[in-house]
C-alpha positions, 0 to 999 in steps of 0.5 A: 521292447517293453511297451506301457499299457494303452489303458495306464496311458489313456489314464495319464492322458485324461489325467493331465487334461483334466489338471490343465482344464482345472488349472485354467478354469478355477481363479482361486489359485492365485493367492497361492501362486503369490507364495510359491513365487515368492518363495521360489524368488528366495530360492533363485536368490540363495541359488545366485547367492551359492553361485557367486560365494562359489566364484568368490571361492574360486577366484581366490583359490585360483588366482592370488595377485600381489605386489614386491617393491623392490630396493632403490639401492638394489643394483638392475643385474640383482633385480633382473636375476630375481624377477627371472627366478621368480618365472620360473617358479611352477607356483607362479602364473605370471609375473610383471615388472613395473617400473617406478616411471610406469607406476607413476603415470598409472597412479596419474589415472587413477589418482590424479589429485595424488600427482597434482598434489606431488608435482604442485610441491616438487615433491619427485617420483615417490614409488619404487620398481615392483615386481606385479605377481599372480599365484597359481593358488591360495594355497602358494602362499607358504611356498612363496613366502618361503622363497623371497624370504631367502636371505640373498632377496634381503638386498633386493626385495623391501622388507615390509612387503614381506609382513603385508604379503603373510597379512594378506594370507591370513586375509584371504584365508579368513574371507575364504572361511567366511565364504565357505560359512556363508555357503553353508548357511545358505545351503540350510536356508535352501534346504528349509524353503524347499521344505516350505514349498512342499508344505505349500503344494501340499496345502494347495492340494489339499484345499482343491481336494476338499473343493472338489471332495464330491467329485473325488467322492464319486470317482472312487464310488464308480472304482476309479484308477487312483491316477485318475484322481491323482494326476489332475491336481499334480498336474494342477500344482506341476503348471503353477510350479513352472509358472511360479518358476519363470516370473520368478527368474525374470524378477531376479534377472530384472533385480540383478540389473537395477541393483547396480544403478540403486547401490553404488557399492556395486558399481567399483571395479573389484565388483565389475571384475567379480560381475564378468567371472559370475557372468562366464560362470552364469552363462553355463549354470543358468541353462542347466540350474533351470533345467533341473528347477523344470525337472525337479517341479513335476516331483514336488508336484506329484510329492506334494499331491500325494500328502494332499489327496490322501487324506481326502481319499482315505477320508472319503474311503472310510466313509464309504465303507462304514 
């Protein structure tokens, strides 16, 4: 079994020291890890931001709900006939029958002002016996708009409801679109702050490598490994970069919270529902999102270390040479 060379990983070891005795000896850092905060807090935010616009897609793409209000003329044997068909269709989730009784008492908790105002005036019942249904996807819209429109339905199904029911397609498929434009935009946006934290790592290194240009300077006079002057500032830039990702995540943990009690819009159930499906959908990402940000920091660090030592040490090399 392959082994590493015991003096490349004395180098590996002296070099990690020396990154975190430097990391904690110096306090000039600290402006630049305002910056890398702030940038990696965008970066947690267009992440939750793609997480989310993902659960929109997924929401809509897998479960479509609508509502059939039926004839008050149509006879409870026709009525019984179609909501059966309309179980055993493969595109259909799940079907519901509402009757007028039971949509009154629902709208009494919902809208109260509303049955206040009707029973006030004797104005009756107003609604009509609907049939509640979920489609397995978006895309059933067509084969379903197919079906009721069968002209045996016409006596059966309010005919109005069949132009909102096309309405609500092309609705759903334009916020699709626009999610799908968001996500695209975000993902460039993504793409342009990760470029800016590699120029700031980059710069960062470059300034402790002018700092310490002396010291680089006598490490190559006296034939260092290049690990030996490499590794402390990756090093240096890797712990800046896990710090920079934890306070940043418990600031968009802490954002997320306090945003509901600041922005009423927030609060309504449409967004609690969307909040429960992010929620499932965050308890699986959120582990592995951090994982990879952990993974990945250690990279950028070497990456960025590397555009900001080597001129220094060309620099210094050149020097030396002349």
């Amino acid at each position: 079994m392959p082994s590493m060379d015991p003096n490349i990983t004395l180098l590996y070891k002296r070099g990690i020291i020396m990154g975190i005795q430097s990391t904690f000896r110096e306090r000039r850092w600290f402006a630049v890890f305002g910056a890398l905060f702030g940038v990696l807090l965008m970066l947690q935010i267009l992440l939750f931001g793609l997480l989310g616009m993902q659960t929109i897609e997924s929401v809509l793409l897998s479960r479509t709900d609508l509502k059939i209000e039926l004839r008050a003329e149509a006879n409870d044997q026709d009525r019984q006939t179609f909501f059966a068909q309309l179980n055993e269709l493969p595109y259909v989730s799940e079907a519901v029958y509402i009757t007028r009784e039971q949509a009154y008492e629902h709208a009494r908790l919902q809208d109260a002002e509303l049955i206040t105002f009707l029973e006030k005036y004797n104005m009756g019942n107003p609604f009509q016996d609907t049939i509640g249904i979920t489609l397995r996807s978006l895309d059933d819209y067509t084969p379903f708009a197919s079906f009721i429109e069968q002209e045996s339905f016409q006596s059966i199904i309010n005919p109005t409801h069949l132009s909102q029911i096309t309405q609500q397609e092309a609705e759903s498929k334009e916020l699709l679109r626009f999610v799908s434009a968001g996500k695209s935009l975000a993902f460039l946006v993504l793409i342009l702050a990760v470029s800016v934290l590699i120029f700031i790592v980059t710069e960062l290194v470059r300034r402790r490598a002018l700092d310490r240009r002396d010291e680089v300077f006598v490490e190559q006079l006296g034939g260092a490994h290049p690990l030996t002057i490499f590794l402390p500032f990756a090093t240096e830039a890797t712990l800046l970069l896990w710090a920079a990702i934890i306070t940043s995540s418990v600031a968009l943990v802490l954002i997320l919270a306090v945003t509901p009690s600041v922005f009423p819009a927030f609060q309504g159930a449409v967004m609690r529902a969307l909040g429960e499906e992010l929620a499932n959908n965050f308890r699986g990402s959120i582990p592995l999102l951090l994982l990879i940000e952990f993974v990945a920091a250690p990279i950028l660090a070497s990456l960025g270390a590397w555009l900001g030592v080597w001129p220094t040490v060309r620099s210094k090399a050149l020097s030396a040479s002349s």
